[in-house]
PDB file of N, CA, C and O in Angstrom:
ATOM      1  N   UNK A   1      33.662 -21.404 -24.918  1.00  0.00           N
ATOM      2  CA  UNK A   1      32.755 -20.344 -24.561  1.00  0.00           C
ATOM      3  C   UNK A   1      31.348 -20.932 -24.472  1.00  0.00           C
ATOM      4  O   UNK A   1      30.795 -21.633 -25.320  1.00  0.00           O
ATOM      5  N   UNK A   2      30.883 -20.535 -23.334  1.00  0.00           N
ATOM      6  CA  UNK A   2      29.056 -21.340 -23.343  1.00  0.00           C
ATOM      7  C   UNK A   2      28.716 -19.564 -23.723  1.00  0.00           C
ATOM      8  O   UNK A   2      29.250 -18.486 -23.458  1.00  0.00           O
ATOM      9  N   UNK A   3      27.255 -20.144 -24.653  1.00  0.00           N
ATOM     10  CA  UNK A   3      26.495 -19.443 -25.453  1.00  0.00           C
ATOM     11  C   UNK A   3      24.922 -19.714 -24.079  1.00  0.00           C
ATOM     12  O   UNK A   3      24.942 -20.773 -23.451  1.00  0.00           O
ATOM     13  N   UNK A   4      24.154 -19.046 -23.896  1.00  0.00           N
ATOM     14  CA  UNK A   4      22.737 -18.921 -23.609  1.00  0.00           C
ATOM     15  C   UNK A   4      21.946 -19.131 -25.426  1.00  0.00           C
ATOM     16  O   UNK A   4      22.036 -18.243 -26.275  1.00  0.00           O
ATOM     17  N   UNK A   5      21.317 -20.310 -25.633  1.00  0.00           N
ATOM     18  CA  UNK A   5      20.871 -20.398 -27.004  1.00  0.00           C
ATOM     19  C   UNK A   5      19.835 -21.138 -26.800  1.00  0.00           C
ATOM     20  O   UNK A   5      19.927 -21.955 -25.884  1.00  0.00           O
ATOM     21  N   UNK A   6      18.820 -21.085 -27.424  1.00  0.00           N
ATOM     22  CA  UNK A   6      17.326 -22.315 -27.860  1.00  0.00           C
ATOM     23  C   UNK A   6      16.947 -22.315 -28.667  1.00  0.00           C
ATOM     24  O   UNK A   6      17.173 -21.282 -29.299  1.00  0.00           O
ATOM     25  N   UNK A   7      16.190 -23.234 -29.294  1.00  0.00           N
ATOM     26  CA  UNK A   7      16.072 -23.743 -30.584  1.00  0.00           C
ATOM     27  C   UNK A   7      16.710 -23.928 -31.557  1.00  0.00           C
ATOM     28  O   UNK A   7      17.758 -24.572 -31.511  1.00  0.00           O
ATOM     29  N   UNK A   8      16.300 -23.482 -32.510  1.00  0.00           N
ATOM     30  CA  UNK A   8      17.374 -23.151 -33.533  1.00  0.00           C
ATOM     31  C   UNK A   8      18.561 -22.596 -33.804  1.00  0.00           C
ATOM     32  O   UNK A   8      19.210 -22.654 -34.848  1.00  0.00           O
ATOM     33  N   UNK A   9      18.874 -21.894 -32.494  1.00  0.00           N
ATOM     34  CA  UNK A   9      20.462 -21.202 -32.548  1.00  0.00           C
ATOM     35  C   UNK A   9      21.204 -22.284 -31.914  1.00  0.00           C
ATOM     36  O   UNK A   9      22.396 -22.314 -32.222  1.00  0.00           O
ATOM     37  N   UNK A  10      20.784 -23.214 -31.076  1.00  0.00           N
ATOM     38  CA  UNK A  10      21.368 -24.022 -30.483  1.00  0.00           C
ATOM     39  C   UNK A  10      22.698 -25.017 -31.728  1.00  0.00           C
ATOM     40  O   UNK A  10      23.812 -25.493 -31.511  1.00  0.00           O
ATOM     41  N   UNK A  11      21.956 -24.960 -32.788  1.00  0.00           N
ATOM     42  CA  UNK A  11      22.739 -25.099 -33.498  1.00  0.00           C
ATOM     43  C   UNK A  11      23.966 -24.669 -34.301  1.00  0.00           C
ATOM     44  O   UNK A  11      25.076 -25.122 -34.579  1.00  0.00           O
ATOM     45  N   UNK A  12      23.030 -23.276 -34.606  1.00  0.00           N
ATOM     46  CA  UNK A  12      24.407 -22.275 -34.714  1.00  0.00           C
ATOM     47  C   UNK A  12      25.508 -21.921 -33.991  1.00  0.00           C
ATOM     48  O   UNK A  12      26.607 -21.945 -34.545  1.00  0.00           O
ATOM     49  N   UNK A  13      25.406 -21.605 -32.874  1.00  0.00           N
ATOM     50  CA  UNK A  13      26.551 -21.633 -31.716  1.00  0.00           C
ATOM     51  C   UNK A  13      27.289 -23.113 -32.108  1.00  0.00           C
ATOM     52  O   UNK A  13      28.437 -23.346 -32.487  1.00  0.00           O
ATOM     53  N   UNK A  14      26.125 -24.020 -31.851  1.00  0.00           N
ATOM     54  CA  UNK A  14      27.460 -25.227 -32.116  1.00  0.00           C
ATOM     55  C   UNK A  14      28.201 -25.482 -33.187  1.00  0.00           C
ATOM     56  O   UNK A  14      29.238 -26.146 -33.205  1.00  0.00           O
ATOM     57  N   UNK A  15      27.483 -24.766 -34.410  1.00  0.00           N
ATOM     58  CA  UNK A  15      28.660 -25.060 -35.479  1.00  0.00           C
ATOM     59  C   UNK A  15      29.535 -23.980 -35.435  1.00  0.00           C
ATOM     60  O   UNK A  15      30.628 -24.187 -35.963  1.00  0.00           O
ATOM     61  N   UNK A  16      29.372 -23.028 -35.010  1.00  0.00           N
ATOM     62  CA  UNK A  16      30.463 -21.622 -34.390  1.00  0.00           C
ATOM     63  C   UNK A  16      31.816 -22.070 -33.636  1.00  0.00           C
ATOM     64  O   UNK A  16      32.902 -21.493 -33.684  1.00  0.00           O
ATOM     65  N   UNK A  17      31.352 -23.690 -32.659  1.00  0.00           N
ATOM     66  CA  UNK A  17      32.462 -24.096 -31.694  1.00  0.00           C
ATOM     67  C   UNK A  17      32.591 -23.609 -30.336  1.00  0.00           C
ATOM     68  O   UNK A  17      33.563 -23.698 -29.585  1.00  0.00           O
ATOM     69  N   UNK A  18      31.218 -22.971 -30.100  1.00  0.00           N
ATOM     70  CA  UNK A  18      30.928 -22.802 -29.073  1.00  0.00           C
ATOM     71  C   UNK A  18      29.472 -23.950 -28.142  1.00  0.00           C
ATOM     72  O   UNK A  18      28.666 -24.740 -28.634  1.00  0.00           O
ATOM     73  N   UNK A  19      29.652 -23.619 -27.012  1.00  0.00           N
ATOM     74  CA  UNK A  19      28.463 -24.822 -26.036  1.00  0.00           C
ATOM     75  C   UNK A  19      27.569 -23.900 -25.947  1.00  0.00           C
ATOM     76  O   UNK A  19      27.758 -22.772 -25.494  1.00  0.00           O
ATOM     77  N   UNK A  20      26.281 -24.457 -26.493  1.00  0.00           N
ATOM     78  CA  UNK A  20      25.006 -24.156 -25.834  1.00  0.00           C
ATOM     79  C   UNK A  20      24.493 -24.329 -24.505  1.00  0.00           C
ATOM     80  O   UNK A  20      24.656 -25.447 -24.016  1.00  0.00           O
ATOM     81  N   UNK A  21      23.887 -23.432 -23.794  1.00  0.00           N
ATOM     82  CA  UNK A  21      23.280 -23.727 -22.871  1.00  0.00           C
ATOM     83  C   UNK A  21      21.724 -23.641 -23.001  1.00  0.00           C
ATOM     84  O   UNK A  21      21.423 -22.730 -23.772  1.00  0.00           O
ATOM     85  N   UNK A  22      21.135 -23.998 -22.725  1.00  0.00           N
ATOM     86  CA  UNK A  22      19.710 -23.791 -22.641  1.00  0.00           C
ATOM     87  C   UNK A  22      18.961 -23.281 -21.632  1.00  0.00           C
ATOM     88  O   UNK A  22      19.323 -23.873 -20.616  1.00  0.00           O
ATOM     89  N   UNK A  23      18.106 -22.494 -21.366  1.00  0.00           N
ATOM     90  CA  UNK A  23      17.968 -21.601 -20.024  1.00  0.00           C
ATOM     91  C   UNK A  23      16.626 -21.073 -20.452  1.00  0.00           C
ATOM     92  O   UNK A  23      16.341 -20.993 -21.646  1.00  0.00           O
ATOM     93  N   UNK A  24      15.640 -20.642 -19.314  1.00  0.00           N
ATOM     94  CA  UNK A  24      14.908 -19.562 -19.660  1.00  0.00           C
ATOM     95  C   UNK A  24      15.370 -18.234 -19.757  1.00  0.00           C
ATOM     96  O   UNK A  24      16.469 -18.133 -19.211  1.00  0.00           O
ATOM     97  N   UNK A  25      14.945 -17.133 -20.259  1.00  0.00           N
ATOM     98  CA  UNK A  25      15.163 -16.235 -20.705  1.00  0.00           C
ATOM     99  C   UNK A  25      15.267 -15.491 -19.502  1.00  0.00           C
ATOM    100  O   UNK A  25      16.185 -14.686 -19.655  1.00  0.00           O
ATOM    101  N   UNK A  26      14.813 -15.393 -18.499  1.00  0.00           N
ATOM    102  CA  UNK A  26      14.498 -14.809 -16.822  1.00  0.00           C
ATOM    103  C   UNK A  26      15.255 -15.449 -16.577  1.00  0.00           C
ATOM    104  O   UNK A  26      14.820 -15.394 -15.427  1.00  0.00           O
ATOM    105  N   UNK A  27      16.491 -16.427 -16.454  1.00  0.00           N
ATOM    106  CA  UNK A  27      17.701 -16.913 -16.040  1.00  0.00           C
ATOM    107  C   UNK A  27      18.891 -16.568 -16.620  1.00  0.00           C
ATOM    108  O   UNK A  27      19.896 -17.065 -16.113  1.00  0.00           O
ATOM    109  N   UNK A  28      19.069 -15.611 -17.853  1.00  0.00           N
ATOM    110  CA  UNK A  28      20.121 -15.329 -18.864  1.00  0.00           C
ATOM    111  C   UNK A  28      20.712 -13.922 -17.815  1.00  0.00           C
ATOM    112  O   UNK A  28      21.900 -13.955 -17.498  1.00  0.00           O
ATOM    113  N   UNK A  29      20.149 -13.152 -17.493  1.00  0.00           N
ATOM    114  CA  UNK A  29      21.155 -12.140 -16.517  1.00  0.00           C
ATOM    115  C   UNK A  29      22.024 -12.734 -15.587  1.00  0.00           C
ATOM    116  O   UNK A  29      23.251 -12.672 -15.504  1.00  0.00           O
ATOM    117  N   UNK A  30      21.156 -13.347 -14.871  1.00  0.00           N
ATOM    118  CA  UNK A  30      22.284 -13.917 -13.527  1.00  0.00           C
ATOM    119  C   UNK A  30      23.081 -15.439 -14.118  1.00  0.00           C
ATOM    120  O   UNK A  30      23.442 -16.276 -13.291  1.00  0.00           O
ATOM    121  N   UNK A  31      23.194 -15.558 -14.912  1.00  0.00           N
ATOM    122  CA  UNK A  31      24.038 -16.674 -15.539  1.00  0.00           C
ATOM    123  C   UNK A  31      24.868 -15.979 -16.108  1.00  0.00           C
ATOM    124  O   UNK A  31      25.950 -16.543 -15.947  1.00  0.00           O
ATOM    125  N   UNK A  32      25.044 -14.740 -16.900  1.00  0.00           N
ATOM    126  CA  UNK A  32      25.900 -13.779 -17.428  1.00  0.00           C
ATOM    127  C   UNK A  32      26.428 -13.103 -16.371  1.00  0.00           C
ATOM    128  O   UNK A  32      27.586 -12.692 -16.301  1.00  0.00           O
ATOM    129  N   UNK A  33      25.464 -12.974 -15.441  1.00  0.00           N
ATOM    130  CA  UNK A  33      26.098 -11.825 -14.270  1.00  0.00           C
ATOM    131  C   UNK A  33      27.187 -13.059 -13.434  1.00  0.00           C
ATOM    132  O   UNK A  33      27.875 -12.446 -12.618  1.00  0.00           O
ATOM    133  N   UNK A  34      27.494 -14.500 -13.425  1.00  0.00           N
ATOM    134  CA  UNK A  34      27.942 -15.328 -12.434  1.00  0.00           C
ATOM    135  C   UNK A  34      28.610 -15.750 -13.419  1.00  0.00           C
ATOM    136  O   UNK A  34      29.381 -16.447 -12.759  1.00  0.00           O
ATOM    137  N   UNK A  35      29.030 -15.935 -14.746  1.00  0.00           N
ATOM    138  CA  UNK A  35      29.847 -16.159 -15.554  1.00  0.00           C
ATOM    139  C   UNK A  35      29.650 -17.500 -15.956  1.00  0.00           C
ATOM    140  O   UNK A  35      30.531 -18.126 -16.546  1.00  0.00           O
ATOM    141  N   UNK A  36      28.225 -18.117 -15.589  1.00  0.00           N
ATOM    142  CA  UNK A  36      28.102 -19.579 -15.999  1.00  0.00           C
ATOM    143  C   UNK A  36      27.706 -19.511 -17.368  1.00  0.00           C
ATOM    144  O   UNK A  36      27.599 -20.627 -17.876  1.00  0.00           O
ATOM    145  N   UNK A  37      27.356 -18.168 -18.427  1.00  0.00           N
ATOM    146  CA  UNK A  37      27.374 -18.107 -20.103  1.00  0.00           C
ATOM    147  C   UNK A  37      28.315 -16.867 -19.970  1.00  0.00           C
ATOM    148  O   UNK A  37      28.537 -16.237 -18.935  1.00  0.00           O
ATOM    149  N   UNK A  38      28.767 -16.664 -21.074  1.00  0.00           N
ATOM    150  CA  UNK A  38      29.882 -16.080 -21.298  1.00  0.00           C
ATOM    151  C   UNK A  38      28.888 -14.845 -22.397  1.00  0.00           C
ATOM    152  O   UNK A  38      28.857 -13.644 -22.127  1.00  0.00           O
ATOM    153  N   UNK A  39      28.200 -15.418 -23.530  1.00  0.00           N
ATOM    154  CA  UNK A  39      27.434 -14.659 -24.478  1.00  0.00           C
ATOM    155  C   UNK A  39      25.864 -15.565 -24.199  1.00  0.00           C
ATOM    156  O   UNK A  39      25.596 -16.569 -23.539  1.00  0.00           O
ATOM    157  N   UNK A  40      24.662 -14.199 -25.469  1.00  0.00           N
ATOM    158  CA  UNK A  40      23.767 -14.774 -25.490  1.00  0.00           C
ATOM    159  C   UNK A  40      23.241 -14.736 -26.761  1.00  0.00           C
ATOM    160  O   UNK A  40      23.625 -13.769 -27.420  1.00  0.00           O
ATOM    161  N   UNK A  41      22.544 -15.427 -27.263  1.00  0.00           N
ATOM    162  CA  UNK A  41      21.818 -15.502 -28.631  1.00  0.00           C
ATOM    163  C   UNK A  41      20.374 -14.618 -28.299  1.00  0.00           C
ATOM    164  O   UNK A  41      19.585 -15.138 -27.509  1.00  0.00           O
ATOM    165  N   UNK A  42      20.071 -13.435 -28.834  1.00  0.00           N
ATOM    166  CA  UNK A  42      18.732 -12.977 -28.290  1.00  0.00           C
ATOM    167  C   UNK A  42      18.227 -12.003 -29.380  1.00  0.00           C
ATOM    168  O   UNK A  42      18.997 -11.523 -30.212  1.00  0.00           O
ATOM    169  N   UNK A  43      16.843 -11.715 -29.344  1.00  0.00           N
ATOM    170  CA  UNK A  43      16.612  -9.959 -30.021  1.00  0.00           C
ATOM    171  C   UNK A  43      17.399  -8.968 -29.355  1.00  0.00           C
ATOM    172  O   UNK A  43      17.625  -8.824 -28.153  1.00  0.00           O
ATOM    173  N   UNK A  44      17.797  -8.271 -30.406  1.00  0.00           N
ATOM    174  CA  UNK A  44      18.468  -6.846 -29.808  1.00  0.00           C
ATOM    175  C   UNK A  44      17.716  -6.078 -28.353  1.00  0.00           C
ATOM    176  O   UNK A  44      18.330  -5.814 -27.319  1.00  0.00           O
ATOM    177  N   UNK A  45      16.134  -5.801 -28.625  1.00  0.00           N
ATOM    178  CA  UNK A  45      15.617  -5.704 -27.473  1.00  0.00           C
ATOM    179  C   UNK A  45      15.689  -6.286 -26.200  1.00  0.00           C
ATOM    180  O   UNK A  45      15.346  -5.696 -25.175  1.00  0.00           O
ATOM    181  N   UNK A  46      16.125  -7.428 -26.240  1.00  0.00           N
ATOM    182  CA  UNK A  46      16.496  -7.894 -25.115  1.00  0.00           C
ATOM    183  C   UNK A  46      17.775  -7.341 -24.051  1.00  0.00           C
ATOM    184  O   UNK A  46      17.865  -7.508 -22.835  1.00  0.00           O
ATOM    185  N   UNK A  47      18.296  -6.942 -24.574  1.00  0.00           N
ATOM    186  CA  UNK A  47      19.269  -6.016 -24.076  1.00  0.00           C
ATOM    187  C   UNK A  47      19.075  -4.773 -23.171  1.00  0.00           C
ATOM    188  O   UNK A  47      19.998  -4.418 -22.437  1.00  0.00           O
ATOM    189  N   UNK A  48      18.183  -4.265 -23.196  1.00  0.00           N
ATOM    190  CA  UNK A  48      17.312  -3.269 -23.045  1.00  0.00           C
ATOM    191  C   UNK A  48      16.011  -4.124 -21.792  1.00  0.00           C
ATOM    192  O   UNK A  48      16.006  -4.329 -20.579  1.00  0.00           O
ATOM    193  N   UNK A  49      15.424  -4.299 -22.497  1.00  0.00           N
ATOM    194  CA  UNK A  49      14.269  -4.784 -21.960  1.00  0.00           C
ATOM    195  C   UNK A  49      14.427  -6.131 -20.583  1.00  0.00           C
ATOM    196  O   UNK A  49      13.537  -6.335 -19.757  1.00  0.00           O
ATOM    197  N   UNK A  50      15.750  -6.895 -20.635  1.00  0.00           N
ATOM    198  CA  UNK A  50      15.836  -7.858 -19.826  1.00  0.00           C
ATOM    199  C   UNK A  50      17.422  -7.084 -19.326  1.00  0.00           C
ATOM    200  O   UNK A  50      18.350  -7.665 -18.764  1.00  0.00           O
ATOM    201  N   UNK A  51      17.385  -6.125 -19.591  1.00  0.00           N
ATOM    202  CA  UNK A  51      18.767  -5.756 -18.715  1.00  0.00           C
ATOM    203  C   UNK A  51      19.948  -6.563 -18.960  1.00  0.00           C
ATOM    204  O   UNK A  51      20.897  -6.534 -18.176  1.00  0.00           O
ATOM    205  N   UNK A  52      19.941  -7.418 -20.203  1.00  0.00           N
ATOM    206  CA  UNK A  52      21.219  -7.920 -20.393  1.00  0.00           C
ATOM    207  C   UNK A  52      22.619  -7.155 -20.585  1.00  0.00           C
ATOM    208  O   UNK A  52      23.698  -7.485 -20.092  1.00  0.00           O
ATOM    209  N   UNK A  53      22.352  -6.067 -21.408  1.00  0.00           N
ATOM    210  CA  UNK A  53      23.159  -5.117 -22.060  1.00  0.00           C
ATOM    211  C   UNK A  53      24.003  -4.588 -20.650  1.00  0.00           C
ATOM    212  O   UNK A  53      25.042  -3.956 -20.843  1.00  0.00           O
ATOM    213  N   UNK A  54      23.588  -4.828 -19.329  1.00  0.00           N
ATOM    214  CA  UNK A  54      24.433  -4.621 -18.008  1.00  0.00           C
ATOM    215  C   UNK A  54      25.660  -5.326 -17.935  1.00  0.00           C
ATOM    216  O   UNK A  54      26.726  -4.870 -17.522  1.00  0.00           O
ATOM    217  N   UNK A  55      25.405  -6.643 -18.428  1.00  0.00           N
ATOM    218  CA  UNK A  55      26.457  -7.445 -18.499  1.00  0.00           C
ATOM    219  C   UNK A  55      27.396  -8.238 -19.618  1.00  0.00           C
ATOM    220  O   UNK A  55      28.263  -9.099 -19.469  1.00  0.00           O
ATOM    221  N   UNK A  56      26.806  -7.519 -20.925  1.00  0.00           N
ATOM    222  CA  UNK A  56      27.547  -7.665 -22.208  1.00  0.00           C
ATOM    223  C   UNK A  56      28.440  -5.905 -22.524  1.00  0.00           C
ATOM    224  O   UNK A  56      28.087  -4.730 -22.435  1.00  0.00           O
ATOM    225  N   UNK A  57      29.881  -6.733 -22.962  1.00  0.00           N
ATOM    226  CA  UNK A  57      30.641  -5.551 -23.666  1.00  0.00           C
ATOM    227  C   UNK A  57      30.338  -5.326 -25.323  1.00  0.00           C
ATOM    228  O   UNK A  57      30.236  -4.278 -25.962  1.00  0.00           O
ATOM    229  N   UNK A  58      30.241  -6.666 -25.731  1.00  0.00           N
ATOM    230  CA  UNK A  58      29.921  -6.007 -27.358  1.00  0.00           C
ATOM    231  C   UNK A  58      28.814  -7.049 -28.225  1.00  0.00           C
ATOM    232  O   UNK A  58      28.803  -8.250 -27.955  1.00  0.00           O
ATOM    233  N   UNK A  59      28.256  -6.703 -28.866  1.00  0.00           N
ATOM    234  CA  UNK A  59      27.423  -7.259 -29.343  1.00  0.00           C
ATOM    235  C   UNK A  59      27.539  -7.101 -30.774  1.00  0.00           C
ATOM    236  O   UNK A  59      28.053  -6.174 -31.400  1.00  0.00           O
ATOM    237  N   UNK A  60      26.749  -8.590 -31.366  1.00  0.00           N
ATOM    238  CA  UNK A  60      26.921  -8.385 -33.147  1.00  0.00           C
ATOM    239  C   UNK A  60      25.066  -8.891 -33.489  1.00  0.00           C
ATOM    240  O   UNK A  60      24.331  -9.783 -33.065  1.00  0.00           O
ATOM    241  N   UNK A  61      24.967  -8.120 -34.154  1.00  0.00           N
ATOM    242  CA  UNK A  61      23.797  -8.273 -34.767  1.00  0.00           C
ATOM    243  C   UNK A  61      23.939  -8.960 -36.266  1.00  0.00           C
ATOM    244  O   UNK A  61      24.748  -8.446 -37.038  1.00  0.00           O
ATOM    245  N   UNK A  62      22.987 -10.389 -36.803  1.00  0.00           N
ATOM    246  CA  UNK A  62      23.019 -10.561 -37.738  1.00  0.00           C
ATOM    247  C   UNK A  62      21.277 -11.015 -38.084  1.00  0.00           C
ATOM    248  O   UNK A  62      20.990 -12.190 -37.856  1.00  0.00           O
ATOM    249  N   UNK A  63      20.425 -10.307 -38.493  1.00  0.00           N
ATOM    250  CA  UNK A  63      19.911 -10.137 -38.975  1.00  0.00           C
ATOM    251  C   UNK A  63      19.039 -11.708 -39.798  1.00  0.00           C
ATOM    252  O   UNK A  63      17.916 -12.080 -39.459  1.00  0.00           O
ATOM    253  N   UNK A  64      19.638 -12.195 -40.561  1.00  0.00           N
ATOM    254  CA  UNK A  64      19.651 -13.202 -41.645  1.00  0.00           C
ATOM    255  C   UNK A  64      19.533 -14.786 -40.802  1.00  0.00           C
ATOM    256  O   UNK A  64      18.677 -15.562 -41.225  1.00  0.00           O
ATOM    257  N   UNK A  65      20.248 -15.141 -39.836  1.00  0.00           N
ATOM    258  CA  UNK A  65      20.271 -15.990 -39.318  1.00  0.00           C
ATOM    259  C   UNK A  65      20.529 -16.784 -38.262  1.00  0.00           C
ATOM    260  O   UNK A  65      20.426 -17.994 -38.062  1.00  0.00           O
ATOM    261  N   UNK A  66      21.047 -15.437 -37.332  1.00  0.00           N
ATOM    262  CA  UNK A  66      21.224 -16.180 -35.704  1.00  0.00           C
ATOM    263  C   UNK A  66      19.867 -15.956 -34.903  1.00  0.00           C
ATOM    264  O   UNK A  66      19.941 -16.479 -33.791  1.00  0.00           O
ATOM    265  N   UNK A  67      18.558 -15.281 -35.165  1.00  0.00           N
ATOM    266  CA  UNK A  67      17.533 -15.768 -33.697  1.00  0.00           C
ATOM    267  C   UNK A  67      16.236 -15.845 -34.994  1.00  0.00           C
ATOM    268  O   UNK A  67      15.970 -14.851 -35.669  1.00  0.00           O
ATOM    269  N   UNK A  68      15.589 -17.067 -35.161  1.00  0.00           N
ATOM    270  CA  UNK A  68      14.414 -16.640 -35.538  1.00  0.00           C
ATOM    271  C   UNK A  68      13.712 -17.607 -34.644  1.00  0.00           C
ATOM    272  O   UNK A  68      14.239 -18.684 -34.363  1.00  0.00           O
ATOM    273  N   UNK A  69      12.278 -17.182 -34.087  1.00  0.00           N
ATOM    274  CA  UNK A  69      11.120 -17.663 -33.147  1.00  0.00           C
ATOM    275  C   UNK A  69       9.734 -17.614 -33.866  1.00  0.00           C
ATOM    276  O   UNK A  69       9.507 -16.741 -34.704  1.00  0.00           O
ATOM    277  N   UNK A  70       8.977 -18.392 -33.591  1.00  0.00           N
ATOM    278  CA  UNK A  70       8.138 -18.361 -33.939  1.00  0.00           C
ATOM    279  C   UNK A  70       6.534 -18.598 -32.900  1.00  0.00           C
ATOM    280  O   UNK A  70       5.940 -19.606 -32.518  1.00  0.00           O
ATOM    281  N   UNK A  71       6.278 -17.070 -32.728  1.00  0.00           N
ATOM    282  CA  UNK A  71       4.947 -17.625 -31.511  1.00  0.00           C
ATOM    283  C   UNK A  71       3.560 -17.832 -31.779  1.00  0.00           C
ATOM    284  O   UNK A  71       3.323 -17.526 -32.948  1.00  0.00           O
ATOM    285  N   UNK A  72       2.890 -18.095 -31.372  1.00  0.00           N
ATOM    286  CA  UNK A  72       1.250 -18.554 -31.919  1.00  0.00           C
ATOM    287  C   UNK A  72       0.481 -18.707 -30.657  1.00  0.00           C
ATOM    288  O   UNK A  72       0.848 -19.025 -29.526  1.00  0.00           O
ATOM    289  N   UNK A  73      -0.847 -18.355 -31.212  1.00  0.00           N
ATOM    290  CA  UNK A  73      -1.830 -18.885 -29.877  1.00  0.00           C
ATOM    291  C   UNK A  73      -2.685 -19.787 -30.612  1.00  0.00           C
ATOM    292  O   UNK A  73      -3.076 -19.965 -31.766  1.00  0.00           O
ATOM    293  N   UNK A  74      -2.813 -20.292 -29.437  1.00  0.00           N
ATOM    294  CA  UNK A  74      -4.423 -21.586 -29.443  1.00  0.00           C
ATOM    295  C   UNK A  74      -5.563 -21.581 -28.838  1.00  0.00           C
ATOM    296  O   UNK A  74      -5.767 -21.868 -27.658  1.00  0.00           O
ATOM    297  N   UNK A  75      -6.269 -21.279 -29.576  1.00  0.00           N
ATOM    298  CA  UNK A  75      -7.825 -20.936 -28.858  1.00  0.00           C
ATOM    299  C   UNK A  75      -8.555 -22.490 -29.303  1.00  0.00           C
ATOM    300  O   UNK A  75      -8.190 -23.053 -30.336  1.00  0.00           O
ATOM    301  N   UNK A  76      -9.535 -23.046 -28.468  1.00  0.00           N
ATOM    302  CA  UNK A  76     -10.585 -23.973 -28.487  1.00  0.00           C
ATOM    303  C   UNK A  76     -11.697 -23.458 -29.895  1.00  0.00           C
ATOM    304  O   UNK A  76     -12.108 -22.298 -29.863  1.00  0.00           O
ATOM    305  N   UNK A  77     -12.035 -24.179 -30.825  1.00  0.00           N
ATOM    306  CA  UNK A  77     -13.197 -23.291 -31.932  1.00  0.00           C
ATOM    307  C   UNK A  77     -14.162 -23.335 -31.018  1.00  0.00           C
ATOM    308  O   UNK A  77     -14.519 -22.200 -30.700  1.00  0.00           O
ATOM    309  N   UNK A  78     -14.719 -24.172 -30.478  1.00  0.00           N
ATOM    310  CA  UNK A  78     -15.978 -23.975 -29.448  1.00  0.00           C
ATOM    311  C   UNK A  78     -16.111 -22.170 -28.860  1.00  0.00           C
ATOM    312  O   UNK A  78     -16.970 -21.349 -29.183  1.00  0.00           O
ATOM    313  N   UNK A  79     -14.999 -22.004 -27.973  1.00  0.00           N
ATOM    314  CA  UNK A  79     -14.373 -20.885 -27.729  1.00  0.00           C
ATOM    315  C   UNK A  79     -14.343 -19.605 -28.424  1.00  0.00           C
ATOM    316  O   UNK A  79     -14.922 -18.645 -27.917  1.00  0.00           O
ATOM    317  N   UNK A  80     -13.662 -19.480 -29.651  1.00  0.00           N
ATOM    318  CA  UNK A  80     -13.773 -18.581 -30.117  1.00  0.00           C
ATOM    319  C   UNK A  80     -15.046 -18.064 -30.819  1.00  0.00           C
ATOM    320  O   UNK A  80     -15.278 -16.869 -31.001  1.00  0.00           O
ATOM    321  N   UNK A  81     -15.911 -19.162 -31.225  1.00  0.00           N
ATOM    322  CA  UNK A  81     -16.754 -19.529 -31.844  1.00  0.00           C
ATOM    323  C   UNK A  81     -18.081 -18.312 -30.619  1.00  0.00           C
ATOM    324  O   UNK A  81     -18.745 -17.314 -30.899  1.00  0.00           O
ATOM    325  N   UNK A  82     -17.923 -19.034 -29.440  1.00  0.00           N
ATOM    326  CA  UNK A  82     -19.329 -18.389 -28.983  1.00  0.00           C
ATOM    327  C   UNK A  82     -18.458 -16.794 -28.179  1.00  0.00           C
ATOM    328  O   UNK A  82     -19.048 -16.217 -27.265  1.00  0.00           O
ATOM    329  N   UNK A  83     -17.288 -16.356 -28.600  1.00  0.00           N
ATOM    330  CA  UNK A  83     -16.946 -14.786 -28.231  1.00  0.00           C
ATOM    331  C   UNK A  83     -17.978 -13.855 -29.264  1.00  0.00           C
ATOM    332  O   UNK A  83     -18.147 -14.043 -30.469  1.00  0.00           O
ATOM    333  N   UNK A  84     -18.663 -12.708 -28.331  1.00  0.00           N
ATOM    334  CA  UNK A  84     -19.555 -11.859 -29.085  1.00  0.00           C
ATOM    335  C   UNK A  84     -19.081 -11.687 -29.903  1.00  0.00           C
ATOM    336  O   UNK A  84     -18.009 -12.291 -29.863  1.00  0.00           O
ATOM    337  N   UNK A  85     -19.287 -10.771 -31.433  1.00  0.00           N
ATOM    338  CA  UNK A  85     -18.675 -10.013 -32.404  1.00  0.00           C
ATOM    339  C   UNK A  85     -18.469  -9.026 -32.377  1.00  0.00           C
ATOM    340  O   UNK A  85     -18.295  -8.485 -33.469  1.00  0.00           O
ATOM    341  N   UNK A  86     -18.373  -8.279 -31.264  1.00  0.00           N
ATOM    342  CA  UNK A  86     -17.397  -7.154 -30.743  1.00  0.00           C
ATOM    343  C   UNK A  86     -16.243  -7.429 -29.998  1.00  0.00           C
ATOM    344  O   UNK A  86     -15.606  -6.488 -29.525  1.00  0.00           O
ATOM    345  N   UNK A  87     -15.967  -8.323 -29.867  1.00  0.00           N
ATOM    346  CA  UNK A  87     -14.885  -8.907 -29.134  1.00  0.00           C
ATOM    347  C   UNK A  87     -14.099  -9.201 -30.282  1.00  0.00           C
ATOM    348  O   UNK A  87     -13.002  -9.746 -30.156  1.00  0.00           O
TER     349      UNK A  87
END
């Protein structure tokens, strides 16, 4: 079974015994919809929000340890430094 997975799930799927694929996230419908992943590793929202849930029958939610991400921004200090203080 190929999995749609990145980062850190990439691992999990593989110790599951399933293949990772790696993909952008705007490529996970029509790879599900053409049968080149079979499942996906994602937030529940994604289902919803990227229209996956069109092309999945069942889904398992675990909470504890199949998706964690981590996002951040980077601003220049110069940058933030001369934004007014109402900003």
């Amino acid at each position: 079974m190929k999995i749609r997975a990145t980062g850190t799930t990439v691992k999990i799927v593989s110790a599951l015994g399933t293949a990772p694929v790696e993909m952008p996230m705007g490529d996970s419908y029509d790879a599900l919809s053409r049968g080149v992943t079979q499942g996906i590793v994602c937030p529940t929202e994604s289902l919803q929000g990227w229209k996956l849930g069109e092309g999945i029958k069942y889904s398992t939610q675990d909470y504890c340890s199949a998706y964690s991400v981590t996002f951040f921004v980077v601003m220049n200090m110069d940058r933030w430094n001369s934004l007014p203080a109402d900003a």
